[in-house]
N, C-alpha and C positions, 0 to 999 in steps of 0.2 A: 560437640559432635551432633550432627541429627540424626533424627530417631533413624532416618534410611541408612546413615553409615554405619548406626551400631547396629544394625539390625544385619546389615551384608558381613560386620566385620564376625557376629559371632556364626556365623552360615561358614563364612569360610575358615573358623578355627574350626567350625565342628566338621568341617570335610577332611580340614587334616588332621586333625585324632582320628579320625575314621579309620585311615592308613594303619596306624601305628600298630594293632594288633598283627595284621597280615606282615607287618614289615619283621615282630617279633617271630612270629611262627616260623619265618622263612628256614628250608633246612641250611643246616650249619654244617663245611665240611669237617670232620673225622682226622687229625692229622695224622699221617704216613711215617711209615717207620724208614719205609726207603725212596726211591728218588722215581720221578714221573715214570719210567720207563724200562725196570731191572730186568734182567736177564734172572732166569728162575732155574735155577738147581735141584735136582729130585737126588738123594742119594737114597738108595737101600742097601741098608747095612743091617748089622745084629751083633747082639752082644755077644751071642756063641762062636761068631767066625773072627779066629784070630788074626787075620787080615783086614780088621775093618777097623782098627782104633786108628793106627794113621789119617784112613777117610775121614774118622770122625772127628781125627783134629783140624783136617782143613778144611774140613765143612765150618769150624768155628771159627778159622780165621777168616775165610770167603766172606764171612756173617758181619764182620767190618767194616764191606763195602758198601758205600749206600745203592749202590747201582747194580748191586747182586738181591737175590730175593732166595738163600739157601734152604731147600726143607728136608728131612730126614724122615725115611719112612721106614721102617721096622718089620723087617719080614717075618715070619715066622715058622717057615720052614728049617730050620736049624734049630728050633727047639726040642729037638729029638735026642738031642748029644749031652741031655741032663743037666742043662741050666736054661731054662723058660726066661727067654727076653719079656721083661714087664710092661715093655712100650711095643711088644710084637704086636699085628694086627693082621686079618686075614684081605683088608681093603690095600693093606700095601704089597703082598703078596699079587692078588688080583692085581694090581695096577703095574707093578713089576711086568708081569706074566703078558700083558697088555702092549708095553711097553716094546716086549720082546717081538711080538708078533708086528707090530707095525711097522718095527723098524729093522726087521727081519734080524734079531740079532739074538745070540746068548744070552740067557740072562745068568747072573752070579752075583756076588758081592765079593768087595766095594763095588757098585756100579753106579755111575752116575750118569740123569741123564739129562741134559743142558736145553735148557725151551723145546723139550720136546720132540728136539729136531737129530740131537747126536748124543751117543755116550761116550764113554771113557773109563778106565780104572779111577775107582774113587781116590785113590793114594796118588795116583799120578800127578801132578800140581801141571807137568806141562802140559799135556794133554786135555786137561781139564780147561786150564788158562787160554789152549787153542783154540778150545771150542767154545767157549766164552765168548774171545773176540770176535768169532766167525758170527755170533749168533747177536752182537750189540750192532751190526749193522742192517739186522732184517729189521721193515718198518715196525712198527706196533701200537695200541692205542693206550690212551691214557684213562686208567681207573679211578673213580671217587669214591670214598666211602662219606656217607650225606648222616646225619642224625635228625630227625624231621621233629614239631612241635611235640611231640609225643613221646619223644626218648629213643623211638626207633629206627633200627636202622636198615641202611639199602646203599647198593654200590649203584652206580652210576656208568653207563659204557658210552660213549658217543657213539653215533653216525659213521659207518666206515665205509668203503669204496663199494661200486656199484655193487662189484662179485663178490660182496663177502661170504665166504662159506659159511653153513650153519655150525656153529659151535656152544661148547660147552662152559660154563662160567659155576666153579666150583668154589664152595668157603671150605677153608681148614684152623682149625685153633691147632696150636702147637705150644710146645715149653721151649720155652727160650734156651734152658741148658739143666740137665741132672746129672748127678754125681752116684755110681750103682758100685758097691761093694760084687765082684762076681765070687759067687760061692763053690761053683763048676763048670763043667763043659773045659771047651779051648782057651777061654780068658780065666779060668779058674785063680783064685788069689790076686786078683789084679784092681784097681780101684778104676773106671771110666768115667771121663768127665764125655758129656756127650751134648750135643745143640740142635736147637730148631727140631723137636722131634715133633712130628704130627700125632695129635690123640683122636682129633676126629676130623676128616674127609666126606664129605658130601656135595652131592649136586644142588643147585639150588637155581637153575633157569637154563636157558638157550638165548642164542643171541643171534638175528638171523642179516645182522647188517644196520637195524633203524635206531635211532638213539633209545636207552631202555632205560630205565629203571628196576630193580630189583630186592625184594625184601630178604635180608638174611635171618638164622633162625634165630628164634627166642633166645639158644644160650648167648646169643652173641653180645647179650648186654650183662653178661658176668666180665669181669674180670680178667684179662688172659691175653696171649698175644691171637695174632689172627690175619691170616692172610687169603687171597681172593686171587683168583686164576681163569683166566679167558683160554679156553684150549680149542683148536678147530678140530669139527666130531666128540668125538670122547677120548682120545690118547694123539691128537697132531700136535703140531707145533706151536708154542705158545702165541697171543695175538696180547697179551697185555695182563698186568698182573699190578698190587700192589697190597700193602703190608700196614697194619698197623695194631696199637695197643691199649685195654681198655684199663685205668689205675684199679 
């Protein structure tokens, strides 16, 4: 070989290691617990109101589906009746009460409310099932969750149509399913297997229509399940969601 061919050949090995680290860093998607484009289920229920273990077992069978995205929010107004739900929170109260106003409805438990768009008695399977179907044929966008060279992480929203409304893009960690001995109140003596309950709910950006990126928070690299929500304003109709788990 002449000294020119070895001299161009090592110019062009060393262009392409060049590459190599940028190709390692590249973010890596995040696998999903459920399918491109689930239909997202809010129930609020409470362990005080004896009407909501039904919801809470269909909430776990819903949870089956890969094309459902089911979360359980824990009111805590019924802890008055002397047994304190330990997954109550005052964010799923607020977002109940939210709920009610926009879509000008009662609010109670079981109540469930389907992309945001319709509710239903959480026990009712058909009703629920109704509005499920109505709600898998509104368009929606597809979520990524990225982990970039660094460990960290950020969902991903594309590009959506010219009028996309400005909306909200929330992260929730949730427990996949807990088992509560009730000691009083209306479930008094009773043992509840319960699912998808949310522990923390936060806002974490806006989405005004142009492809984004967005960082989720520090806990989000513990351990745990964890699901992400495109909502238009802060309580409309869902635009896209997706779910996943960190071992």
């Amino acid at each position: 070989m002449s000294g020119t061919n070895r001299a161009g050949g090592a110019i062009a090995a060393a262009f392409a290691l060049s590459f190599l680290p940028s190709l390692a860093a590249a973010d890596q998607p995040v696998p999903a617990t459920v399918g491109d484009y689930p239909v997202v289920l809010e129930l609020f229920t409470s362990e005080g109101c004896s009407s909501c273990p039904p919801a809470d077992a269909l909430l776990g069978k819903l949870a089956e589906q890969h094309d459902l995205l089911p979360l359980a929010f824990h009111v805590d107004y019924w802890n008055y009746l002397g047994w304190k739900d330990p997954y109550s929170a005052a964010f799923a109260t607020a977002r109940q009460a939210a709920y009610g106003r926009m879509l000008d409805v009662m609010v109670y438990t079981p109540q469930m409310v389907v992309d945001g768009a319709r509710d239903a008695i959480g026990s009712d399977e058909a009703a629920v099932s109704q509005a499920i179907e109505a709600e898998r044929r509104q368009p929606r966008l597809k979520l990524t969750v990225l982990r970039d060279d660094r460990g960290e992480l950020k969902v991903a929203i594309p590009r959506g149509e010219k009028q996309s409304p400005p909306s909200s893009v929330y992260e929730a960690i949730f427990d996949s399913s807990q088992v509560t001995q009730i000691g009083r109140g209306e479930n008094s003596g009773r043992t509840l297997t319960e699912f998808n309950i949310v522990r923390l709910w936060r806002k974490i950006g806006e989405w005004t229509g142009n492809a984004t990126e967005l960082s989720l928070g520090p806990q989000s690299n513990a351990s745990g399940s964890y699901a992400i929500v495109l909502q238009e304003g802060a309580n409309g109709p869902v635009r896209g969601a997706t779910a996943f788990r960190l071992p």
